[in-house]
Phi, psi and omega in degrees: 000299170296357172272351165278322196298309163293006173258340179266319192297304157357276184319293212282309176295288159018284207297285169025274241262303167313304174286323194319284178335297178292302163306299166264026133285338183278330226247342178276281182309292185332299171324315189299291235284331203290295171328327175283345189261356162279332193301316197243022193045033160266077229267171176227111205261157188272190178236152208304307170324324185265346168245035164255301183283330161266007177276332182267022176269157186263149188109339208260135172312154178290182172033020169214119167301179185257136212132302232271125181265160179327131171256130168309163158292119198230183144327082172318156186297153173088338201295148162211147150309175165257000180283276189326316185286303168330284198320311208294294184342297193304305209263007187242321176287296172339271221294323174293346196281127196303294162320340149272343160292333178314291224271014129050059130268211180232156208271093191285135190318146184275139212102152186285184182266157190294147183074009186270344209259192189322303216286328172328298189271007181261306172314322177287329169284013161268282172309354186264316170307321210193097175277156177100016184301122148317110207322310169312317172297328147304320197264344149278005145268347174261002151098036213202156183302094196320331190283356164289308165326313184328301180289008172235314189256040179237335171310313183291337176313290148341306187257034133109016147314320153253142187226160173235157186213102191110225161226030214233148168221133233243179157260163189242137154073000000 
């Protein structure tokens, strides 16, 4: 018994050994083919067969086909913040307030206006300092993330403070 059992093993290391070479060359074309398909907007899908056999090839991780790239760690779907929840809370207590319904004007959102706070106007007094300034450039004088600016100074923009021409962004009047 154990000499068939050492005989199958053999055999199996043998083919192993035999096959390594043709799987990386499929995983070498594969790869080609992947590079090729933004270039020439042509895509070339394998056969079903040859992508059963390099998802079961060895050394290779499970579960993510080859091509596809790694996904972060994200939020499930349906999931809310306490952020999220506090907001609704907030905007729910507003809407009930007794005092807005007397004066049967219209009800304004709880909070400041978007671009009213601190970091608005110290970007404005920069753009007021050194008109065409650039959002990269603002954001390293003012020590802050750029992706915040996207988001302020197109507010300032709105209310009419600001113009943007380029990629510089001027004071307005």
């Amino acid at each position: 018994m154990t000499d068939f059992l050492d005989e199958k093993r053999q055999e199996i290391t043998t083919r192993l050994q035999e096959l390594r070479p043709l799987v990386e060359e499929y995983s070498r074309l594969e790869a080609a083919a992947a590079a090729l398909d933004g270039v020439s907007g042509v895509s070339v899908a394998p056969a079903p067969a040859a992508t059963a056999a390099a998802k079961k090839a060895p050394g290779r991780p499970p579960g993510r086909p080859p091509g596809r790239p790694k996904k972060g760690p994200g939020r499930p779907k349906g999931s809310k913040t306490k952020t999220t929840t506090a907001k609704a809370a907030a905007a729910t207590a507003t809407a009930e307030a007794p005092a807005a319904t007397k004066r049967g004007g219209a009800r304004r959102k709880a909070g400041r206006r978007k671009g009213s706070g601190t970091r608005a106007a110290q970007a404005l007094s920069f753009v007021q300092g050194q008109p065409g300034i650039t959002i990269p450039e603002l954001a390293a004088r003012m020590g802050i993330k750029q992706n915040y600016l996207y988001r302020v100074l197109p507010a300032l923009e709105e209310e009419g403070k600001v113009a943007k021409q380029g990629r510089g962004w001027h004071p307005k009047g």
